[in-house]
Every structure is written in structure tokens, then in C-alpha cells.
N, C-alpha and C positions, 0 to 999 in steps of 0.2 A: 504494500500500500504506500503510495506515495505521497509525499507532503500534504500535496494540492489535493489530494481527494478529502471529499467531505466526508467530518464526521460521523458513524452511525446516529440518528433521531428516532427519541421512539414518541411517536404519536397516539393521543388518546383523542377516538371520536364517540363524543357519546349524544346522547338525544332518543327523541321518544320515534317508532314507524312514522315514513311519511316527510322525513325532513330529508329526501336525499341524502342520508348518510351511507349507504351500501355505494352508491353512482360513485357520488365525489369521495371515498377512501379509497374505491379501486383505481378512481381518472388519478388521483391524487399520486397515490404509490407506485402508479404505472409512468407516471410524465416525473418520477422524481430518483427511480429505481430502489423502490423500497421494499418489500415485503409486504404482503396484508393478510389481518385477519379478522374474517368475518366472524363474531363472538356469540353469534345470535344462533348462524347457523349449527354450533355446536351445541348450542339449547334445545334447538328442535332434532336435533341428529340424538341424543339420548333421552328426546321427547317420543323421536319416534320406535325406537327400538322397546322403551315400556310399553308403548298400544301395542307392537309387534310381539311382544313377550306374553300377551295378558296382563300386563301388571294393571292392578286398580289405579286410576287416576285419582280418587279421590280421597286413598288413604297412602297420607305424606309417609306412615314407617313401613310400610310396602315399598312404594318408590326408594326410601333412606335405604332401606336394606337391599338393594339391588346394584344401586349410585354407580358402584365401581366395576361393575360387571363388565358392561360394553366399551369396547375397545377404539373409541373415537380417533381418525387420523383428518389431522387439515393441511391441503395442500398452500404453500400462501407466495405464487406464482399470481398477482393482480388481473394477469391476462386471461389466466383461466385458472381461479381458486377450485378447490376437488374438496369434497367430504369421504370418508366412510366410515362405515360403521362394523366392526369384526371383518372387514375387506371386503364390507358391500356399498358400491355407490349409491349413495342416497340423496344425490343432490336433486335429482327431482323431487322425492317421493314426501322430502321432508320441508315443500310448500305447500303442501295440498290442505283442504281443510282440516283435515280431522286431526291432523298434528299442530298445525295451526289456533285451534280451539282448546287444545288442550297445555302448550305449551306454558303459558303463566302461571299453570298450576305445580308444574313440573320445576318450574324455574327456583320457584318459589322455597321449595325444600332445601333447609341448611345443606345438607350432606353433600346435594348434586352439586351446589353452589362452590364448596368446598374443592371439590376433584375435578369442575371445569375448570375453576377458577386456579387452580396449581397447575392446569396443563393449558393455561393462556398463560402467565407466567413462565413456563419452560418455552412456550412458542418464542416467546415477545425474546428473553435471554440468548434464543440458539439464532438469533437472526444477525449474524455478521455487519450488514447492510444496513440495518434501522428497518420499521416496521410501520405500516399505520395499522392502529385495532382497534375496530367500531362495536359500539356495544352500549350498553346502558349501565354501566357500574366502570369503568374502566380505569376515570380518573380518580374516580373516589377510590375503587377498593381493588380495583385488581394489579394495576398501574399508577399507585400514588406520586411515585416518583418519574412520571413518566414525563422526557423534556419542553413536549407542546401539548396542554389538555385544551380540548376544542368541544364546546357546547351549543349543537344545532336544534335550532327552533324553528317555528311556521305557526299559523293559527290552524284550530282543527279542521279549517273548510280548507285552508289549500291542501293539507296532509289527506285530507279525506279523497279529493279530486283528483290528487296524485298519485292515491292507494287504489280509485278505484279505475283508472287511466290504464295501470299495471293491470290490474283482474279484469278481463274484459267482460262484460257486460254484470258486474258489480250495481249495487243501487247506492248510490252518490251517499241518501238520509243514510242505511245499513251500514256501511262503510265508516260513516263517522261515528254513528252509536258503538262500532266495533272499538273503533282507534280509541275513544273516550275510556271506553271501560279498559281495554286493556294497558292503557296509559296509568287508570286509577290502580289496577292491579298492581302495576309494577310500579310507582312509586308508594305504595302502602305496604307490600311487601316489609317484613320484620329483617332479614337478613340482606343484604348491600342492594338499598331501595335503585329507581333509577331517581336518579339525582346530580345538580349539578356542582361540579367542585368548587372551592372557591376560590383558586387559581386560574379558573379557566377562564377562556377567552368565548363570548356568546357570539354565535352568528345568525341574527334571523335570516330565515331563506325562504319569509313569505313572499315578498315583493321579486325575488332572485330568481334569474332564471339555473338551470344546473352548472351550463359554461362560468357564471358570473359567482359559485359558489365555488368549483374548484380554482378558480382564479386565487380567489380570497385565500382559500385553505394553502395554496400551493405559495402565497407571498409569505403568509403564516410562518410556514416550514422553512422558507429558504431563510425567511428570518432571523428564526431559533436556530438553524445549522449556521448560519454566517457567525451568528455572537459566538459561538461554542468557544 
């Protein structure tokens, strides 16, 4: 490694569905040669291996006593991120609704929280290059020390337009009544609420179109890596 090359940066992106955070971490870490990790999709990748196992979703020492079973792999190449799960791709299977639906319940359990959250931490550590890692707890608890915390926002009607733009033929009112609740879930959540740090830097991305969000993010970065 040569003088001139820039420091590894490890970025935290957090915020609630719906604020272009999945878009602008990947345009992000892809235009800056970073690493990424999608933190969400490891929630629903052991969201969906419990509906796959039978486990009851609705009793949390069912889920606790299971936690460490499956054997979650994340690829964190920006251009094309991979999941699996015991070395089954599941990166379709684990947007569909019914993992979807059940995922905040899932999340929510100390124990899974615990075992994702130590192999986000081994992610974030083996990345040579610096990393960006989107998620809803990142800067607060999984990544406290992490050297740019980034906190994205929108009001729930562009989130909702945005969410339901994605899901084709979505119903705009459903869509927000979704995003609401499961926003209230996950910041009321007892174990690393979604919340924002209080070193972070806020970006609303109501008014923004995606180009004009990874702009922002990507002067962010070069920021934090210039001062290093």
C-alpha cells in the first residue's frame, strides 16, 4: 500500500425503509471502492431460515434457542452483494412477504441480535479497504466507533411512494400503514432500538432525488478519509 492510497473508512448508514439507504451504500461503496454490507438482509436471511425450520415466530425462547444454528454468509462485493444461508442463496427468497412480515419480530430477540451483530462486526474488521454498513443500529451499537455515522431520513409519504414504486402494484395508503408500524416496531424494540447516534451527520432525502443523495454521502466520505 502506498503512501497516496487512502485510508480504510468505515461507514455507518442507518435510517428507517424507504430513505434510499440500500441504493446510495451500494452507489456509495461502489464509486469509492469500498466494501458493503447490507445488515438488514442478514435479519431477514435468519428471519427466513426460522419460517423454513418451523420455528414459532411468536415465541422469542424458541427463536433465542435456535439464534446460532444457521450459518449466514455475506458476500460484500457492492456490485453484486450474495447472501446465504447453510450455502443456500436466498437472496430472492428473503424479500418476499412472509419473511418480510415477520422479520421485526425476529429482529427483535436479544440472542439473534447478539450473533448478527458479532458477525457485522467480524464483517466490518476483515475489510482491508473500509466498508459502508447500512442498517438501523449501526452507529449506535454495532459500529460505535465507526469513522462517518450517517443518518437518513424522508417523511413517510415519500418513503411510502418509494416502497411502493419498488413493489409493483403495492397500494401507496398499505405501504405506509406498513412502513409506520414497522418503523414503530423497530424503534421501540428493548435491545439496540433503530435510533439515531448522536454523532451522526442527518441527511433528509425527502426533497432529494437518489443521484443528489449519493453525491452528498460520497463528499461525506471523501471528507472523513481526506482529514484521516
Amino acid at each position: 500500500m502506498d503512501n497516496g492510497a487512502a485510508k480504510p473508512v468505515i461507514v455507518a448508514i442507518d435510517g428507517p425503509s424507504g430513505t434510499g439507504k440500500s441504493s446510495t451504500s451500494k452507489a456509495v461503496a461502489a464509486q469509492l471502492g469500498l466494501h458493503y454490507l447490507d445488515t438488514g438482509a442478514q435479519y431477514r436471511a435468519i428471519t427466513w431460515w426460522m419460517v423454513n425450520n418451523g420455528i414459532d415466530i411468536d415465541d422469542p425462547s424458541a427463536i433465542a434457542a435456535v439464534a446460532g444454528k444457521p450459518e449466514i454468509v455475506s458476500g460484500t462485493d457492492p456490485k453484486g452483494p450474495t447472501i446465504t444461508v447453510d450455502g443456500v442463496d436466498v437472496a430472492g427468497p428473503i424479500r418476499e412477504q412472509d419473511v418480510t412480515s415477520k422479520v421485526s419480530a425476529v429482529s427483535a430477540v436479544p440472542e439473534v441480535r447478539a450473533r448478527i451483530t458479532e458477525l457485522q462486526r467480524t464483517i466490518a474488521s476483515a475489510a482491508v479497504a473500509g466498508i459502508v454498513v447500512e442498517g438501523r443500529d449501526i452507529g449506535t451499537t454495532v459500529l460505535p466507533d465507526a469513522d462517518l455515522k450517517i443518518f437518513l431520513t424522508a417523511s413517510a409519504e415519500a418513503r411510502a411512494a418509494r416502497r411502493s414504486g419498488e413493489l409493483e402494484g403495492a397500494d401507496l395508503h398499505t405501504t405506509r400503514e406498513a412502513l409506520i408500524k414497522r418503523d414503530a416496531a423497530d424503534a421501540g424494540r428493548k435491545t439496540s432500538p433503530l435510533a439515531k447516534a448522536g454523532d451522526a451527520v442527518e441527511v433528509d432525502t425527502t426533497e432529494l432525488t437518489l443521484q443528489q443523495v449519493i453525491e452528498c454521502v460520497v463528499t461525506l466520505v471523501e471528507g472523513k478519509r481526506a482529514g484521516k
